[in-house]
C-alpha positions, -999 to +999 in steps of 0.1 A: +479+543-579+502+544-549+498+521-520+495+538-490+518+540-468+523+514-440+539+529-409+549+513-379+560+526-345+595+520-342+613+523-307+642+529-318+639+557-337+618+574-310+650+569-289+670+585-313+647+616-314+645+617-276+682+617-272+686+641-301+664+668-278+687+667-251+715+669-269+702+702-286+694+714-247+730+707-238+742+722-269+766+750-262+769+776-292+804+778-306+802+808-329+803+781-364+839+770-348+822+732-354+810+740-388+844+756-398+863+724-387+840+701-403+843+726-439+882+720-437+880+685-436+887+666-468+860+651-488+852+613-486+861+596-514+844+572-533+874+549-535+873+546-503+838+542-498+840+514-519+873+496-502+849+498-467+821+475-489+848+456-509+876+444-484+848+430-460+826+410-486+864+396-502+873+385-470+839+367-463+842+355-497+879+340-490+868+326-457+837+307-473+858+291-497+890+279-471+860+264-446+844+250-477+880+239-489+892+224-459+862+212-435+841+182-435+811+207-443+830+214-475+830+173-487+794+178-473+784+198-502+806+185-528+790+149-520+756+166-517+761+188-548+771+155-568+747+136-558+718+160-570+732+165-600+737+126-608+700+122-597+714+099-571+692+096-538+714+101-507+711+117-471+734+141-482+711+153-511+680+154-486+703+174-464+714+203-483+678+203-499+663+209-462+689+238-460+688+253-493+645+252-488+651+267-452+672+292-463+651+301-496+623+305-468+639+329-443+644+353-473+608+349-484+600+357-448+627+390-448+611+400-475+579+400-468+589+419-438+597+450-457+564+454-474 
């Protein structure tokens, strides 16, 4: 059986509808001059489409790994990383526990949100 559907008031799109109406009162009709340009244009590609989701998450990706590299918070989770994997006790193992936990939480949490 399908679960019904939960729906939720949201402000935002009831914004986006209200301007949309007054757009369509301003519009002013161009004989399809619009729809002509927007025919000739070239087609996306999906190349492209991927470089726009690629080149961002590489650049995060580099960025994690020079802070990690070269900042006290990387030795931070080297010692911390270390140390849970030696079974050895230390504040730095507490500490990335506490933010691995919180972290591991706040997704639970997103989750849930979607449902």
């Amino acid at each position: 059986m399908n679960a019904p559907l939960n729906l939720r008031r949201d402000p935002v799109d009831e914004w986006i509808k209200a301007d949309a109406a007054i757009i369509r009162e301003k519009y002013i009709d161009d004989a399809g001059f619009t729809l002509r340009v927007m025919d000739a244009l070239p087609a996306s590609s999906l190349r492209m489409n991927r470089l726009r989701f690629v080149l961002p998450m590489a650049g995060a990706a580099l960025a994690a790994v020079l802070v990690g590299a070269f900042s006290p918070i990387g030795s931070f989770m080297i010692d911390a990383t270390m140390d849970i994997l030696t079974n050895t006790p230390s504040n730095s193992a507490y500490g990335l526990f506490a933010i691995v936990t919180a972290m591991a939480c706040a997704a639970v949490v997103a989750m849930q949100g979607d449902r």
